[in-house]
N, C-alpha and C positions, 0 to 999 in steps of 0.2 A: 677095310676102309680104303678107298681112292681116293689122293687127291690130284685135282686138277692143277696144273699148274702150266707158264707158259717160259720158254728161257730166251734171254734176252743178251745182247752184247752190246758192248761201248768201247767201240776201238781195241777189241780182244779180252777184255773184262770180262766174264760171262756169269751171267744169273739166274737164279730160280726166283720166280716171279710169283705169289700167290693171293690171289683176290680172298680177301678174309672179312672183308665187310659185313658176313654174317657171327662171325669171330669162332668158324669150326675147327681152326687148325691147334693143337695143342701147344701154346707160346712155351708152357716148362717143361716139354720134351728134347731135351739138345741131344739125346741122342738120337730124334726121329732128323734133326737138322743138318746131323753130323752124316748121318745115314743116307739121304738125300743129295750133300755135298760129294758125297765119294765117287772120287771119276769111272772106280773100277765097278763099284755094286749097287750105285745109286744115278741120280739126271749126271750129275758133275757138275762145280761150279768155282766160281772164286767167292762167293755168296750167297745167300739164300733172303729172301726181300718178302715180305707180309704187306700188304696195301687196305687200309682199313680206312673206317669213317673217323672223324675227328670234327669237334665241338667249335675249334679258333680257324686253327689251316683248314686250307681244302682236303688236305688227306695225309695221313700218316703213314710213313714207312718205317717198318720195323725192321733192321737188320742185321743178320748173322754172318759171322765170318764161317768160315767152313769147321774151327774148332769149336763152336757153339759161343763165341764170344761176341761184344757186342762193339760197335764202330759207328763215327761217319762214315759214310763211301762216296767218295764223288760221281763218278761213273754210275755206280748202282743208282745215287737219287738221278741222276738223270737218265736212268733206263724206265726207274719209277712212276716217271713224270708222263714218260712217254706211254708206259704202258694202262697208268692211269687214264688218262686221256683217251687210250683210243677204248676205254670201256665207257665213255661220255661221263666219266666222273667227275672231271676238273671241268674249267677253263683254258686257255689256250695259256695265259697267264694266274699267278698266283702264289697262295704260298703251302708249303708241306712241315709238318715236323718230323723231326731225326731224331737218334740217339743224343745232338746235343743243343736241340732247339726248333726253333722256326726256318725256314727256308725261301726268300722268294724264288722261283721259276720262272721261265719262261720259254715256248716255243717259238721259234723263228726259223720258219719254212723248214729244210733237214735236218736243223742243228736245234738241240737241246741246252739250255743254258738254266748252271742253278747258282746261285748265291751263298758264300762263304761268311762266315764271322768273320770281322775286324780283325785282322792281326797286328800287336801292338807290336812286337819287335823280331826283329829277325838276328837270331846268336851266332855268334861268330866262332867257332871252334876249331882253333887253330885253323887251317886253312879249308876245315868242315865249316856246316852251316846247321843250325836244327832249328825247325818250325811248326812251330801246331797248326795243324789248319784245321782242325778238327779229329783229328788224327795225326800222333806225332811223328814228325821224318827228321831224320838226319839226311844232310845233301851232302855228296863224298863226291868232287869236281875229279873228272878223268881226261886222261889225253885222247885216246881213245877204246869204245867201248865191245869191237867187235867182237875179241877174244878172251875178252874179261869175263872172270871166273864170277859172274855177280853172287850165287847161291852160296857159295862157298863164303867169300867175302863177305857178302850180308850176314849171314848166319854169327861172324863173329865180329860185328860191330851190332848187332839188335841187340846181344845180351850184352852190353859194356855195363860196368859197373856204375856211372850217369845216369844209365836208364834205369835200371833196376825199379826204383820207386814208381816209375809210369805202366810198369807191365812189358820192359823193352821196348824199340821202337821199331820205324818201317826204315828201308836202308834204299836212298835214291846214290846213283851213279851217273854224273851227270857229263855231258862233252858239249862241247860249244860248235854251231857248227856255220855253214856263212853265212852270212847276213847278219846286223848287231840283233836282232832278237828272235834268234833260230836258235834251238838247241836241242839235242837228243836224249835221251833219260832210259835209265833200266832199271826197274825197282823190284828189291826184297820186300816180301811185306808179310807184317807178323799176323797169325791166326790163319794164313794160308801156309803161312813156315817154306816158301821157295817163289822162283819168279814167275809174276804175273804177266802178261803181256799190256797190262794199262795199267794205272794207277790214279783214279782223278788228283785225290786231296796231296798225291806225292807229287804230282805232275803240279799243282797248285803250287806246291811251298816251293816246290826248284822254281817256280816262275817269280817269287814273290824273294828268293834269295839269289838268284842271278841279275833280277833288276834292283838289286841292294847292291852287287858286286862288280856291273858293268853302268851302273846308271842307269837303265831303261825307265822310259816314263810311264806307258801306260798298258802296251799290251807285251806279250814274250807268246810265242809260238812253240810247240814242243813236238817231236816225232816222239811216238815211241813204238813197240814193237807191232802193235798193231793197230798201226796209222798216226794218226795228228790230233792235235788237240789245243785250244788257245784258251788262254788267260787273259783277260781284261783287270785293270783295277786302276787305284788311284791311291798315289802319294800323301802320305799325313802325319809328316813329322819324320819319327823313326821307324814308323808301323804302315800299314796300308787299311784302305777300305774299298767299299764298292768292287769286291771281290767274284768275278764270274769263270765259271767253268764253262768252257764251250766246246760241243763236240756232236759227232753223231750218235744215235741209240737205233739199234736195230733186233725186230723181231726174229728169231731161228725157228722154232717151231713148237707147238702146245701137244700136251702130253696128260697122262694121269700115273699118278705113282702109287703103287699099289700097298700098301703096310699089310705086311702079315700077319695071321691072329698068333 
């Protein structure tokens, strides 16, 4: 069997993209996903992303970490969105479901924008921060990040005994950089188990726990290793809402991957 597939990135994110709307790909094979993931004997990914039809949203994403497990992905839905799109599946606007819900979208000219659940609070851990945004992050504030051992580090604050009941967590390393709503981020994230060059939903909650810890109002701008990406939202209470991820999504190139009999 072949399948077709096409990989995609989001500011060095990168994904396996697969049109399943006729639903031939095997969803409880995680070792065909795992298989597929692996940079050295499969496409390579930070994820693997299924695009199907759906009844309520305009289209469903289903996705895989690279250990077969499952997640929000911010980045991935808005590679999603985009790749959905250019197969005239969507609208330019609209919404999708995820692993943990509804989603609105939206395109706007290069940049891809998707919409976050309400987050009620942002925790204060000792001078950490941790936030769901659909995916849970601890934010670890740094002076700076260039020499910083992040994998190393990550690796032993995912499995803190706190987390444990969640499945561990993603591990952001965050540095402030000029301007009040500039900042830099390098993030651990679990089910890839080492660093990624993006992170949406980590890049989300650092935005959503640095404008808890500097006051910012409405939007925080983040570099990370493979480019920029901004956050919009809006103040409510102790929590936020109207939560967007905005960023580029870009095609690499379509492929077919072969499964052996």
């Amino acid at each position: 069997m072949n399948i077709p597939f096409v990989k995609y990135h989001g500011t060095g994110n990168d994904f396996v993209l697969i049109d399943n709307r006729t639903g031939f790909f095997p969803t409880d094979n995680l070792d065909l996903v795992r298989d597929m993931c692996d940079r050295h004997f499969g496409v390579g990914s930070d994820g693997l992303m299924l695009i199907q039809n759906h009844g309520e949203a305009n289209f469903e994403m289903v996705f895989f970490n690279p250990d077969g497990s499952k997640s929000l992905c911010g980045n991935g839905s808005r590679c999603a969105v985009h790749f959905a799109f250019g197969l005239e599946m969507i609208p330019a606007k609209g919404t999708m479901l995820s692993t943990d819900g509804i989603h609105a979208y939206r395109i706007d000219e290069q940049k891809v924008g998707i919409e976050l659940h309400p987050v009620q609070n942002v925790e204060a851990i000792g001078d950490d921060f941790f936030v769901n945004t659909g995916s849970p992050h601890l934010i670890v504030p740094r002076d700076e990040l260039d020499q910083f051992p992040v994998v190393e580090a990550g690796r032993k604050r995912r499995y803190e005994e706190q987390f444990e009941s969640i499945g561990g967590t993603n591990v952001n390393f965050v540095s402030k950089l000029n301007g009040e709503n500039n900042f830099r981020v390098r993030t651990y994230e679990r089910g890839v188990e080492d660093e990624t060059l993006s992170c949406g939903t980590g890049v989300t909650a650092v935005a959503l726990a640095m404008a808890k810890a500097h006051n910012i109002d409405d939007h925080v701008m983040i570099q990370v290793e493979g480019g920029s990406l901004e956050v919009t939202f809006r103040k409510k209470g102790d929590g936020f809402d109207n939560i967007w991820l905005w960023g580029p999504a870009q095609m690499i190139f379509k492929g077919e991957y072969h499964v052996g009999e």
